[in-house]
C-alpha positions as CSV (number, residue, x, y, z in Angstrom):
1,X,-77.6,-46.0,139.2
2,X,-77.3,-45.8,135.6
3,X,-74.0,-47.2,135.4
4,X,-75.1,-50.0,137.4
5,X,-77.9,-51.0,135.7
6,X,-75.5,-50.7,132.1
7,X,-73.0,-53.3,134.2
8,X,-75.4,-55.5,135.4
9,X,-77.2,-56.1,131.4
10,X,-73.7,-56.4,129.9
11,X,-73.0,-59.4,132.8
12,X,-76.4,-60.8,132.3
13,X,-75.5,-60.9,128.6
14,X,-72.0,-62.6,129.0
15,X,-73.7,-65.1,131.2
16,X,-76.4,-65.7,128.5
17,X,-73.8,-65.8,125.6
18,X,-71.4,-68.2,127.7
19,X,-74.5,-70.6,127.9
20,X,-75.4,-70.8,124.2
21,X,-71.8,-71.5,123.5
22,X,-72.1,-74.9,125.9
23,X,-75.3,-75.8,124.1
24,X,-73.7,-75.7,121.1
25,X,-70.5,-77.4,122.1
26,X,-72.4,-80.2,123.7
27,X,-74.6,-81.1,120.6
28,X,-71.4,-81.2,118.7
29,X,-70.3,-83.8,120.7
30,X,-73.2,-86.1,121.4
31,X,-75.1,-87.5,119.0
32,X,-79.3,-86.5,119.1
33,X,-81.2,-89.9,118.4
34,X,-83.6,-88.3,116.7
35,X,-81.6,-86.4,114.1
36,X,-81.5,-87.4,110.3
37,X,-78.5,-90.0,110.4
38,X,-75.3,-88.5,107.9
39,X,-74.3,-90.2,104.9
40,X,-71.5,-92.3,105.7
41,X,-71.6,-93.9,102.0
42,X,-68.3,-94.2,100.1
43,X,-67.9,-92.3,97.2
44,X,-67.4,-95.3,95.1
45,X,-70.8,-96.6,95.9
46,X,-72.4,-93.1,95.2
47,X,-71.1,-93.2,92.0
48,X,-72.6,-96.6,91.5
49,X,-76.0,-95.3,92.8
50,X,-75.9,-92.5,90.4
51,X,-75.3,-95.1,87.6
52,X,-77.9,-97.2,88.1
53,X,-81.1,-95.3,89.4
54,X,-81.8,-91.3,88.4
55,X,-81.2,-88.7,90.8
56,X,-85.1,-88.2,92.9
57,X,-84.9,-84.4,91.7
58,X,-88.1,-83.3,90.3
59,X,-88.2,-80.7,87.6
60,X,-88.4,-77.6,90.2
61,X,-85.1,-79.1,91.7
62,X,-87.0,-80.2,94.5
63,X,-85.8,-83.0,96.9
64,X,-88.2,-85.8,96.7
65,X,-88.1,-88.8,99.0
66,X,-88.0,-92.2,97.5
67,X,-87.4,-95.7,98.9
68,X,-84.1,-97.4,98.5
69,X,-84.0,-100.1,95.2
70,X,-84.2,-103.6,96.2
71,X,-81.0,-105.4,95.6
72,X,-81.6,-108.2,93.5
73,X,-79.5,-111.4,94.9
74,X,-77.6,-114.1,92.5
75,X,-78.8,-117.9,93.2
76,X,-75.6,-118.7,91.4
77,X,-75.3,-119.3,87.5
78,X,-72.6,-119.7,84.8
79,X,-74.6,-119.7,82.0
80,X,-75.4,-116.3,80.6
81,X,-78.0,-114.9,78.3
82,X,-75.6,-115.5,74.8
83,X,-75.0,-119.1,75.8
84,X,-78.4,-120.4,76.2
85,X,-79.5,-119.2,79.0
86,X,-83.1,-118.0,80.4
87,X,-82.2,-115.0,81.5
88,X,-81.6,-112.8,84.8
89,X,-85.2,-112.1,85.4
90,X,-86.0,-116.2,84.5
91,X,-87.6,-116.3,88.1
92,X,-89.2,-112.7,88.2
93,X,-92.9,-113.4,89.7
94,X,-92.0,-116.9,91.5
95,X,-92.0,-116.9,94.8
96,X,-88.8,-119.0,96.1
97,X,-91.2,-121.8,98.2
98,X,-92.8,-122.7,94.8
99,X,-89.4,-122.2,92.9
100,X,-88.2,-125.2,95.4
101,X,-91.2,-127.4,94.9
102,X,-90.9,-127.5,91.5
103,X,-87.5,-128.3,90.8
104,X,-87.5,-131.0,93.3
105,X,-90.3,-132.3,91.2
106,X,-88.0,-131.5,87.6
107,X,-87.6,-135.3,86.0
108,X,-83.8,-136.2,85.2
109,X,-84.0,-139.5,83.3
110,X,-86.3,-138.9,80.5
111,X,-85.0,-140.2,77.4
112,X,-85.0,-136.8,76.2
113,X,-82.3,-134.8,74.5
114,X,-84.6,-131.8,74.3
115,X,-86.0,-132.0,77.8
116,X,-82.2,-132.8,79.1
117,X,-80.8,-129.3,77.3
118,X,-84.1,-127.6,78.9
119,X,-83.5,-128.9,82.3
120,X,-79.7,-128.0,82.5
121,X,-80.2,-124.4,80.9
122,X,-82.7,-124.1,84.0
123,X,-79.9,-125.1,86.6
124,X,-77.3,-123.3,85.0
125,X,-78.7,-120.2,84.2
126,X,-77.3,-116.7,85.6
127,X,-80.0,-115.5,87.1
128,X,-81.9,-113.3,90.4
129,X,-82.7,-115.7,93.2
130,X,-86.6,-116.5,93.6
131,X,-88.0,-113.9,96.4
132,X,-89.8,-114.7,99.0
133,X,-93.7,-114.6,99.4
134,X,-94.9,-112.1,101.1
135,X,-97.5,-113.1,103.9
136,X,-100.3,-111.0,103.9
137,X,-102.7,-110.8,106.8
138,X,-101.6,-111.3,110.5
139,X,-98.3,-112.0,112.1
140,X,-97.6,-115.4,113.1
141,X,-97.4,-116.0,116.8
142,X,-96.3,-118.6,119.3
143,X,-99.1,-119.9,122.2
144,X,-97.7,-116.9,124.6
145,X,-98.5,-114.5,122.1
146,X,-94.6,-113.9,121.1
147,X,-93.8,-113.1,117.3
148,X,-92.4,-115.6,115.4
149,X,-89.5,-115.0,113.4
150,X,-88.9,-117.1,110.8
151,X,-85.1,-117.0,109.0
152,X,-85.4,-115.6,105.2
153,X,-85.0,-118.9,103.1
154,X,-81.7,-119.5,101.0
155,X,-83.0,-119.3,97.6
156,X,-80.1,-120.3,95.5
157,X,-81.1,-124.1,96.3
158,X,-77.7,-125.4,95.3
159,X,-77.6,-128.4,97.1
160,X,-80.7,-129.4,95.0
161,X,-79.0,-128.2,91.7
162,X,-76.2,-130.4,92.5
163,X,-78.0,-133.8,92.4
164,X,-80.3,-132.7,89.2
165,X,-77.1,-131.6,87.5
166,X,-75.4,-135.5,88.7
167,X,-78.2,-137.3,87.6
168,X,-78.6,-135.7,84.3
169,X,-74.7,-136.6,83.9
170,X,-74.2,-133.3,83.8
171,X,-70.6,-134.0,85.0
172,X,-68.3,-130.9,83.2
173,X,-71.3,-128.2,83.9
174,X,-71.8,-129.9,87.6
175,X,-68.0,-128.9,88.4
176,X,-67.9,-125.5,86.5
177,X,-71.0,-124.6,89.1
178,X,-69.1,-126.3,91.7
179,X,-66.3,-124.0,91.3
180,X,-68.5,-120.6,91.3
181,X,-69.0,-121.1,94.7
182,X,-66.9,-119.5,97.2
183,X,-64.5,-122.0,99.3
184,X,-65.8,-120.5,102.5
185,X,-69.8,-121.9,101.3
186,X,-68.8,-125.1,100.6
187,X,-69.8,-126.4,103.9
188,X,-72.0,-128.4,105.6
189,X,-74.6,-130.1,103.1
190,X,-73.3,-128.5,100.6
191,X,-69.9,-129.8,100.2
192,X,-71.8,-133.5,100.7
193,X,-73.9,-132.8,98.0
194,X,-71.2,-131.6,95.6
195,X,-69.3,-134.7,97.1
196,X,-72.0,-137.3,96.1
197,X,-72.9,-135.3,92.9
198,X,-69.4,-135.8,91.8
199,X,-69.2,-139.6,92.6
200,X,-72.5,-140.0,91.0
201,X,-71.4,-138.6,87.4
202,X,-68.4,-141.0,87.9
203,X,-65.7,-139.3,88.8
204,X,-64.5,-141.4,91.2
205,X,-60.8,-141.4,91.6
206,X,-60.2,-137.9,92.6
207,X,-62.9,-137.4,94.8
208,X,-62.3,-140.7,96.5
209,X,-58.7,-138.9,97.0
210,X,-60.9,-135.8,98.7
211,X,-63.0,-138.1,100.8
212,X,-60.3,-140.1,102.4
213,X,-58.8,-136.4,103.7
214,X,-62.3,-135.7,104.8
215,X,-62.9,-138.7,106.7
216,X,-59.4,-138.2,109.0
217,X,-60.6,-135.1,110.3
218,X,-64.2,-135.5,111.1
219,X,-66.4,-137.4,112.6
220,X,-69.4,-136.7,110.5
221,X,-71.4,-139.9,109.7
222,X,-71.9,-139.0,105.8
223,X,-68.3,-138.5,105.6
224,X,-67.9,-141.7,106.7
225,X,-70.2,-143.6,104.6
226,X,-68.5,-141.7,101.5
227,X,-65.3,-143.2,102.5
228,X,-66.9,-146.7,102.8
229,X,-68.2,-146.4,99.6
230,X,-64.5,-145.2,98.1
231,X,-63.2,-148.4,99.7
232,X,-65.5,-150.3,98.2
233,X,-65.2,-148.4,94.9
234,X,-61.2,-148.9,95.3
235,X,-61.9,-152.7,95.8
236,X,-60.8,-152.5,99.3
237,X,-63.4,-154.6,100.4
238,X,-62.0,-155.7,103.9
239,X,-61.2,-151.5,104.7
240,X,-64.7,-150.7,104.1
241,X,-66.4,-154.1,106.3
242,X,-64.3,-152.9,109.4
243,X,-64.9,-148.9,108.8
244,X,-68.6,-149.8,108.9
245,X,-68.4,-152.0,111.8
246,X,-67.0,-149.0,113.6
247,X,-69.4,-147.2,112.5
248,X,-72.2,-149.0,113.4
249,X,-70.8,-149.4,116.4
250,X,-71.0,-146.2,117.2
251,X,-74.4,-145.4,115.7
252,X,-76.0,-148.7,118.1
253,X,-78.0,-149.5,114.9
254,X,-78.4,-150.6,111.0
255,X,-80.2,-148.7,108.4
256,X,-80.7,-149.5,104.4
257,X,-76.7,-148.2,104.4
258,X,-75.6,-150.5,106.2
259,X,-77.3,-153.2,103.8
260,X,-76.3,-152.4,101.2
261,X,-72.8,-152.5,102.0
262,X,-72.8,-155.9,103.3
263,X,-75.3,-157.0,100.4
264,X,-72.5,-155.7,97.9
265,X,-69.3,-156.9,99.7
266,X,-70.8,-160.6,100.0
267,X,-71.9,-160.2,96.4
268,X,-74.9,-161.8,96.8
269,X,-78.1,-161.6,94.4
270,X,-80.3,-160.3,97.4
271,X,-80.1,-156.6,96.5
272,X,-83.0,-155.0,95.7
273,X,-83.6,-151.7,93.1
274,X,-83.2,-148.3,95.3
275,X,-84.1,-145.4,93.3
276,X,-83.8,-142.8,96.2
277,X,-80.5,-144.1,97.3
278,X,-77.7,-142.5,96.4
279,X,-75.1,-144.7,97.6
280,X,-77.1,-147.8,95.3
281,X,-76.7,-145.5,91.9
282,X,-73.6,-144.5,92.9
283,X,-72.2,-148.2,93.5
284,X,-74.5,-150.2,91.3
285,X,-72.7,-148.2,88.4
286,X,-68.9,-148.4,89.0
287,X,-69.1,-152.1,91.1
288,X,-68.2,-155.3,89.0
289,X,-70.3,-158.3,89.1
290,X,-73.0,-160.2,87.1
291,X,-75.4,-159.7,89.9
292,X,-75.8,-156.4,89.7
293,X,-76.4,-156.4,85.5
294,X,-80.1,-156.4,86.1
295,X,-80.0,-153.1,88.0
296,X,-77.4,-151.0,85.9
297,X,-79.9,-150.6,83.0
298,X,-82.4,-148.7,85.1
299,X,-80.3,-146.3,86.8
300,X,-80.4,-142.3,85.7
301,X,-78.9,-140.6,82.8
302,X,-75.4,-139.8,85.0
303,X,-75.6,-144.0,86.1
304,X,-76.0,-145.2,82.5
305,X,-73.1,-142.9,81.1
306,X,-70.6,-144.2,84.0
307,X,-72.0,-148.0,83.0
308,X,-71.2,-147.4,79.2
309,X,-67.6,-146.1,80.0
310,X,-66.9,-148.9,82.7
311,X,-64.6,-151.2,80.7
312,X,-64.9,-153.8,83.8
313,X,-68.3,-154.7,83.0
314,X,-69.3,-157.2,79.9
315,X,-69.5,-155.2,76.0
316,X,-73.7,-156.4,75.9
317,X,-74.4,-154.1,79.4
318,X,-72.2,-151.4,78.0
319,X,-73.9,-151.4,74.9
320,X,-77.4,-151.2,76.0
321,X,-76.4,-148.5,78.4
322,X,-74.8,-146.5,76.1
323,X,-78.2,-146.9,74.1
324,X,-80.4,-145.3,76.6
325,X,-77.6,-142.9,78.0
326,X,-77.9,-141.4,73.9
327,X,-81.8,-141.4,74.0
328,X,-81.3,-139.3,77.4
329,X,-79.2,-136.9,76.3
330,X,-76.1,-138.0,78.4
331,X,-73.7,-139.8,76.3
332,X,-72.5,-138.5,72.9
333,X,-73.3,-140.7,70.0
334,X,-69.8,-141.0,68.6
335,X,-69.1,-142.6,72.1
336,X,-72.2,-145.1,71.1
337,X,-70.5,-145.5,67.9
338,X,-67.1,-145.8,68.6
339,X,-68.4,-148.6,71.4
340,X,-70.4,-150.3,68.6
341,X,-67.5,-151.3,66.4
342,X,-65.1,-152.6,69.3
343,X,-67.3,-155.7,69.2
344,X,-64.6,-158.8,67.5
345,X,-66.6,-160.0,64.7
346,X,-65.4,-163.0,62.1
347,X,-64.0,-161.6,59.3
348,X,-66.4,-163.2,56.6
349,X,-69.9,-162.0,58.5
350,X,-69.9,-159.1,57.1
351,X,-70.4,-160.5,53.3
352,X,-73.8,-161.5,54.5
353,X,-74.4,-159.0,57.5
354,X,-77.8,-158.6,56.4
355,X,-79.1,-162.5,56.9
356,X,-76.8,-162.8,59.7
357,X,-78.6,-159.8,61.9
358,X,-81.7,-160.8,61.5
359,X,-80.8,-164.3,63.9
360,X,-79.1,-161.5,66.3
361,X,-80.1,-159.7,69.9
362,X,-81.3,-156.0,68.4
363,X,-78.1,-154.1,70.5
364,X,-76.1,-157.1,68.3
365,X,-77.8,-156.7,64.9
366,X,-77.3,-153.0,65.1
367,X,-73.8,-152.9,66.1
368,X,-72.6,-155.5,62.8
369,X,-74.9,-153.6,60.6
370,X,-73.3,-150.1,61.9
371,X,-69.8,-151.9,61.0
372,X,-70.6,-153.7,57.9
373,X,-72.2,-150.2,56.8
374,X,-68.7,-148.5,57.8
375,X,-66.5,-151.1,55.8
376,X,-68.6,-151.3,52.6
377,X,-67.4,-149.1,50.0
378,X,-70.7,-149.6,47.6
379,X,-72.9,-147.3,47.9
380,X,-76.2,-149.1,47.2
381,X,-74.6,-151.6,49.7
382,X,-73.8,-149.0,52.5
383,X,-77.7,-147.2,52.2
384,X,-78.8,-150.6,52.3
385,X,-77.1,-151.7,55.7
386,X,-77.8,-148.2,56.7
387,X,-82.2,-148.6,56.3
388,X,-81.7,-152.2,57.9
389,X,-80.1,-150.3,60.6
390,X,-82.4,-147.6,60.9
391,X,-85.4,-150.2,60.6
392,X,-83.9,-152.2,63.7
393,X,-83.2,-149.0,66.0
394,X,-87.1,-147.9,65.2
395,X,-88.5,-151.4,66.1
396,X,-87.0,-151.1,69.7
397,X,-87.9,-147.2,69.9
398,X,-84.5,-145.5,69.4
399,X,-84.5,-144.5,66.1
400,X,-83.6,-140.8,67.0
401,X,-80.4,-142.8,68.4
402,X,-78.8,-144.0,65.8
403,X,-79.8,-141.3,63.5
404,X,-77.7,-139.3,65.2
405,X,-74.9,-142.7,65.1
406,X,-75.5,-143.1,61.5
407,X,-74.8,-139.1,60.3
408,X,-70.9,-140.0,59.8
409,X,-71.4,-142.4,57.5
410,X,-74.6,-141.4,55.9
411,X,-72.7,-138.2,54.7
412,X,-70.8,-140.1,52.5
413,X,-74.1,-141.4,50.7
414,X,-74.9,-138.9,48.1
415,X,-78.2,-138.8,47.6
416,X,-79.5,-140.1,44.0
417,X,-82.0,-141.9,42.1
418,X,-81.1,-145.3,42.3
419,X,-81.3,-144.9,46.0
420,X,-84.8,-143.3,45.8
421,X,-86.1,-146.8,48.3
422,X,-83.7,-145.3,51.0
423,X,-84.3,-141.5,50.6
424,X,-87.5,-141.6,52.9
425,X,-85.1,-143.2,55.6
426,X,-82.4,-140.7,55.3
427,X,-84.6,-137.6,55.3
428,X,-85.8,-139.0,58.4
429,X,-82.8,-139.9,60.1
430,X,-81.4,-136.3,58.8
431,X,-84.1,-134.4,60.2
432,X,-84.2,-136.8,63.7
433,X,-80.0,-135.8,63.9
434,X,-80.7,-132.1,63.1
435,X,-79.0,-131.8,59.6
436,X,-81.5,-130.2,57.4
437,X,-79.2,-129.2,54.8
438,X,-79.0,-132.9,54.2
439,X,-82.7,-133.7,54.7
440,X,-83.4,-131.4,52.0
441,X,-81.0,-133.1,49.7
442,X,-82.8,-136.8,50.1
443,X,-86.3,-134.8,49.8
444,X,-85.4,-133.2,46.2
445,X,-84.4,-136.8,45.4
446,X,-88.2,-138.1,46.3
447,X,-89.6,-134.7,44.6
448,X,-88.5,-135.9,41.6
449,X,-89.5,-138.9,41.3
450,X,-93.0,-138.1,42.8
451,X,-94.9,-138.4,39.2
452,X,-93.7,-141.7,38.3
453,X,-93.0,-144.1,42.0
454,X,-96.1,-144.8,44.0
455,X,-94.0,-145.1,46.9
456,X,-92.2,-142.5,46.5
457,X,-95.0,-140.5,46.5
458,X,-96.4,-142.0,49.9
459,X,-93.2,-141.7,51.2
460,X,-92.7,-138.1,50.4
461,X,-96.9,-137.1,51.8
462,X,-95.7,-139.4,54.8
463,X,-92.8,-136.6,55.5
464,X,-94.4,-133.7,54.8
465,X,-95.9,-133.5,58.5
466,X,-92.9,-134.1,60.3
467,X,-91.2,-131.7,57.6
468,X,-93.4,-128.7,58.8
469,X,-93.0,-129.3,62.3
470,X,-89.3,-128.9,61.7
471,X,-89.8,-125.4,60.5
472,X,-88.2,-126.6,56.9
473,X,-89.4,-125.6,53.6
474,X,-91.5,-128.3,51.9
475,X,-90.3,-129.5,48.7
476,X,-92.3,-127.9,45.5
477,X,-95.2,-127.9,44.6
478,X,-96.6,-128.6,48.0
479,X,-97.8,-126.2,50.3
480,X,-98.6,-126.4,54.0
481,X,-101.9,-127.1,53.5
482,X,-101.3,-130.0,52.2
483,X,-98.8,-130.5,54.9
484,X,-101.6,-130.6,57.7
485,X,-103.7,-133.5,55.6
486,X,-102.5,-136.2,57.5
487,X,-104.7,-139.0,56.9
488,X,-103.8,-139.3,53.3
489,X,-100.3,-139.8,54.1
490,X,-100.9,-142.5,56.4
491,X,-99.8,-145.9,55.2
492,X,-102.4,-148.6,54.4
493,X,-100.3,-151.1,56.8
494,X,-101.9,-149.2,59.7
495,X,-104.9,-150.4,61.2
496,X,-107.7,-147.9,61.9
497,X,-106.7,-147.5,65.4
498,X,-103.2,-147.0,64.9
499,X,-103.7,-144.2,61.6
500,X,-106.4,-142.3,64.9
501,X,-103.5,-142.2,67.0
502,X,-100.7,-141.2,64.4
503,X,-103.2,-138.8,62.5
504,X,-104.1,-137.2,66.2
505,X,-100.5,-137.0,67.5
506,X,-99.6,-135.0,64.0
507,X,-102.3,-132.5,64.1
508,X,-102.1,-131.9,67.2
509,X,-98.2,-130.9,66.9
510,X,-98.4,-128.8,63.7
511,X,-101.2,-127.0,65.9
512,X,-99.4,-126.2,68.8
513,X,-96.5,-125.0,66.3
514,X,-98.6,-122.4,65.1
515,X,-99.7,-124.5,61.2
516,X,-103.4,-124.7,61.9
517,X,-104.7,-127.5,59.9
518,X,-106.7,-127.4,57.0
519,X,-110.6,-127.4,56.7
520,X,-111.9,-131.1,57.9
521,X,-108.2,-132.1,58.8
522,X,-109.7,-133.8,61.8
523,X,-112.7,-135.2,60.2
524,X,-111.3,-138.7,59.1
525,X,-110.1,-139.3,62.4
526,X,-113.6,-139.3,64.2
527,X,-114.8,-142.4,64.2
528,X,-117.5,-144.7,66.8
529,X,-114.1,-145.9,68.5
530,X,-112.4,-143.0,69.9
531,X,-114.7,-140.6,71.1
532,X,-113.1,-141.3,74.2
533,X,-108.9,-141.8,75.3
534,X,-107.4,-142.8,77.7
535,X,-103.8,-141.1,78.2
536,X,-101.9,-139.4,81.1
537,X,-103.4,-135.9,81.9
538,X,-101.3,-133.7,83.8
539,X,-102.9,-131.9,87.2
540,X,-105.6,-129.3,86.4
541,X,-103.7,-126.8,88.5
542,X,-100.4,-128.2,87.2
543,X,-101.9,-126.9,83.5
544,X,-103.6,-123.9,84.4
545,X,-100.8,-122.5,86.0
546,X,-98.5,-123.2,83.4
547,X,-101.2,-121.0,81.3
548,X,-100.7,-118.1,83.8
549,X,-97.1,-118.4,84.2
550,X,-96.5,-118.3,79.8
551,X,-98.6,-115.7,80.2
552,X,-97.1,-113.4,82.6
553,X,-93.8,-114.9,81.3
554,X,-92.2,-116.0,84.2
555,X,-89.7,-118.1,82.3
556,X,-88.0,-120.3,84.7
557,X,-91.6,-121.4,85.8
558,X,-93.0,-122.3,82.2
559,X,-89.6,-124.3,81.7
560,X,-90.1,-126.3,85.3
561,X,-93.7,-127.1,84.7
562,X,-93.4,-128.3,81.3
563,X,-90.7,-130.9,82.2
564,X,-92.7,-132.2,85.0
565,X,-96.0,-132.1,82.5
566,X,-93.3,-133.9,79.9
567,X,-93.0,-136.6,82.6
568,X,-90.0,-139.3,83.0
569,X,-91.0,-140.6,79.6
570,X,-90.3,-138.3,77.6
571,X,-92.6,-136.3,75.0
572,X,-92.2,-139.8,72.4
573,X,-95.0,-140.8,74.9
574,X,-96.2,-137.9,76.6
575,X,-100.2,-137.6,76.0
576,X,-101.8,-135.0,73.6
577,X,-102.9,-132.4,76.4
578,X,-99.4,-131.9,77.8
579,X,-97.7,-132.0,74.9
580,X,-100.1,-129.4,73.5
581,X,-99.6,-127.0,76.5
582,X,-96.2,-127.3,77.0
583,X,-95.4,-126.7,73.6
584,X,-97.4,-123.7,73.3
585,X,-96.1,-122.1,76.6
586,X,-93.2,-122.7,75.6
587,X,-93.3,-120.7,72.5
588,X,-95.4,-117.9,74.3
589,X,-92.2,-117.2,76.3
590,X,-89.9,-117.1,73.5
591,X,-88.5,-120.5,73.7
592,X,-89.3,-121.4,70.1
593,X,-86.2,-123.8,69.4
594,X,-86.6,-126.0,72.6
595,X,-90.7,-126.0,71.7
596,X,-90.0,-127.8,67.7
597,X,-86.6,-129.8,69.6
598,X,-90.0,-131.3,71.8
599,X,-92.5,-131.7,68.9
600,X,-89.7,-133.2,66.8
601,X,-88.8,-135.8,69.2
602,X,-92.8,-136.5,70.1
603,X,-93.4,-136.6,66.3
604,X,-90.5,-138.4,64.8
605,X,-91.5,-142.3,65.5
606,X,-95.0,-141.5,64.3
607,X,-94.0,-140.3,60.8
608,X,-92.6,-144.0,58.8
């Protein structure tokens, strides 16, 4: 009995041990869906992990539990911190629906150099894509009750970047952005966009090449009315007729396209200005015709650069073109320059290029006195056809124009005292075209002289303003005090109206620059007449959330809403109140150059 009972607890026990063994076996094989998944990282991405977040060890070697980092996403940028740009974190703390508003609100044709290096910095910039907002508060549902799910947005907004970068004429940064982005992405809208972007900054021949490929192997109805307006751009006008009659044919209807086209190919005087058509700014720019003269001028930055360079159309268009492409930033001045001087004139005008401009168009007057200022090896004669110049450009409101034409040939003026009636002009021009060295120069020459010319004086007390807001020494023995007094610089000429408005815009500027001014400053320009302005005010909570954002330093937000606040006119006409919170903000943030580039450009025609 007692060997039987022995047998049967050692069988009992083999039975038992056999089924732990299947157990075991079994969970080896199949996974348990609640068991803590395995790490089934690479080793080259542990590595990475280890670099760029510390271990979660506490000081007890304890394993602590941490959520993963959030991987911050690209929006697509080739401009890097070194080069001018705002930064990775430039949209930390915007939300990407905002991001979007705002840039689709960003102005492109303000004749603004300063605003135009601002804008594209913005586009270009390396950076972290906007996130999205996150909705507090319930879910939202459909009328069953269902969960809706909406897709996360695309953030990088490059379609939109694309046409801001054309319209600025942007046309070398539009195609290094262009080629950041993989081949396999450029579909859809976004290869139209780049497409149109291209053929708005005017480069016309080898995209036409890419859209006639397109167009043979799809069916898409923009592709089509890209190759239309390549035909028409090629001058063949009877190819692009019968490929919209097809198209049209298929489409059972006409639209504003359609319109156009016909409007163009009959070249009729019909056609009317279409500012949110890009086929119009596209065509308007590169087509011949007198017709279409009266719409070229008012086309963006990109269209006014492609007018200037379009040797089929008359030298007067190009001209004025190239003018306002300068002011806007899109055109280089030599190009202006170089443009100015083709113009044939008679050989013995330039003996008497000063009576003789006077009878002239301004774009005419400036280009003979550029010339005659080129050809004349005097120099009293030179600075003379030089201030005639300089008086012309600032009549018509583009003085900072062809300060920046003029720099060539006013380096060869050496500043003296028999030119002490110019000096006012070239330290104005210098400082306009960014050459301080050189301002400096013409300003010891009025220094000097201070004691013993009356108008030297004036001229030198009328500088001192715009002097400090350039961030540039002032000439001894003044101080910046004496800087801020405004009003006594003001010339006589001026009616009381006009001295408010200059006096105003000056203090105003030095203030927002950080030069408070002096005691009772503002007291001369109180008077019964302008307790009350009118001017363009931006939004309430356009301003107050430009105050938040420079505060909390979200960058890429300060920058958007102070080009919108700037407005399409640029800060030579922006009112008071924006130019005194964009100019701030943008110091707040760290932007100090682009905020005196501004309050140069909003100062400079005040200060004559």
């Amino acid at each position: 009995m007692i060997f039987y009972s022995y047998k049967k607890f050692f069988v009992n026990l083999l039975i038992i041990i056999f089924i732990l063994i299947r157990n075991v076996s079994a969970q080896e094989d199949i996974s348990d869906i609640y068991t803590q998944p395995q790490n089934i990282v690479p080793d080259a991405f542990k590595e990475k992990e280890e670099i760029d977040y510390p271990q979660a060890i506490n000081k007890n070697n304890e394993v602590m539990i941490t959520e993963l980092p959030i991987t911050n996403i690209r929006w697509i940028g080739n401009l890097g911190k070194k080069d001018g740009g705002l930064g990775l974190e430039m949209w930390k703390g915007t939300d990407s629906t905002f991001a979007l508003t705002i840039l689709k609100l960003l102005p492109v044709n303000a004749p603004s150099p300063a605003m135009r290096n601002l804008a594209k910095r913005l586009l270009l910039s390396d950076a972290f894509q906007p996130s999205k907002k996150e909705e507090k508060g319930l879910q939202a549902i459909s009328p069953s009750g269902k969960p809706i799910i909406s897709e996360d947005q695309e953030a990088t907004f490059l379609p939109l970047r694309f046409a801001k970068l054309a319209s600025l004429g942007a046309k070398n940064e539009l195609i290094e952005l262009g080629n950041l982005v993989p081949t396999e992405d450029m579909l859809g809208v976004l290869a139209k966009e780049a497409i149109y972007a291209r053929l708005l900054s005017g480069e016309t021949n080898k995209v036409c090449d890419e859209v006639i490929e397109l167009a043979k192997r799809t069916n898409e109805s923009y592709w089509r009315k890209a190759l239309i307006v390549c035909q028409l751009i090629l001058g063949n006008r009877d190819d692009a007729l019968l490929s919209l009659e097809l198209l049209l044919a298929e489409l059972d209807s006409e639209d504003k396209f359609s319109k156009l086209i016909y409007t163009l190919a009959d070249e009729t005087n019909q056609i009317e200005f279409d500012k949110n058509s890009i086929y119009f700014k596209i065509l308007i720019a590169v087509l011949p015709g007198k017709q279409l003269d009266k719409h070229r001028l008012n086309l963006d930055p990109s269209g006014l650069s492609v007018v200037a360079k379009n040797n089929n159309l008359s030298w007067k268009i190009r001209m004025l073109a190239a003018e306002k492409a300068v002011l806007a930033g899109s055109l280089s001045s030599i190009y202006l320059g170089e443009l100015a001087t083709q113009f044939e004139f008679e050989e013995n005008i330039f003996s008497r290029a000063a009576t003789e401009s006077k009878s002239m168009e301004g774009f005419m007057a400036r280009a003979l006195l550029l010339k005659a200022a080129a050809l004349n090896t005097s120099f009293i004669e030179r600075a003379r056809f030089l201030r005639l110049l300089l008086d012309s450009a600032d009549s018509d409101e583009i003085f900072q124009v062809y300060a920046s034409v003029i720099m060539p040939i006013l380096l060869t003026v050496k500043p003296r005292h028999d030119l002490i009636w110019f000096a006012s002009s070239a330290t104005r021009a210098s400082i306009a075209g960014g050459n301080y060295i050189l301002a400096s120069e013409w300003l010891a020459v009025l220094a000097k002289t201070l004691d013993l010319d009356y108008e030297a004086s004036g001229s030198l007390l009328r500088l001192l303003p715009l002097i400090a807001i350039a961030g540039q020494p002032l000439p001894k023995p003044f101080s910046e005090e004496q800087a801020t007094d405004v009003w006594s610089g003001l010339s006589d000429n001026f009616s009381r109206e006009d001295k408010e408005k200059r006096a105003s815009r000056l203090l105003v500027l030095l203030s927002a620059m950080g030069i408070e001014p002096r005691a009772g400053a503002w007291k001369n320009v109180i008077s019964s007449k302008n307790i009350f302005e009118m001017e363009n005010i931006p939004a309430t909570a356009l301003r107050y959330q430009l105050l938040d954002a420079a505060k909390n330093n979200r960058i890429a937000e300060v920058v958007s809403i102070s080009l919108i606040m700037l407005g399409s006119e640029g800060p030579s006409k922006s009112g008071l109140v924006a130019l005194n919170a964009v100019i701030r903000a943008l110091r707040e943030i760290g932007l100090e150059a682009d905020a005196r580039a501004i309050a140069i450009e909003a100062a400079i025609s005040y200060v004559n």
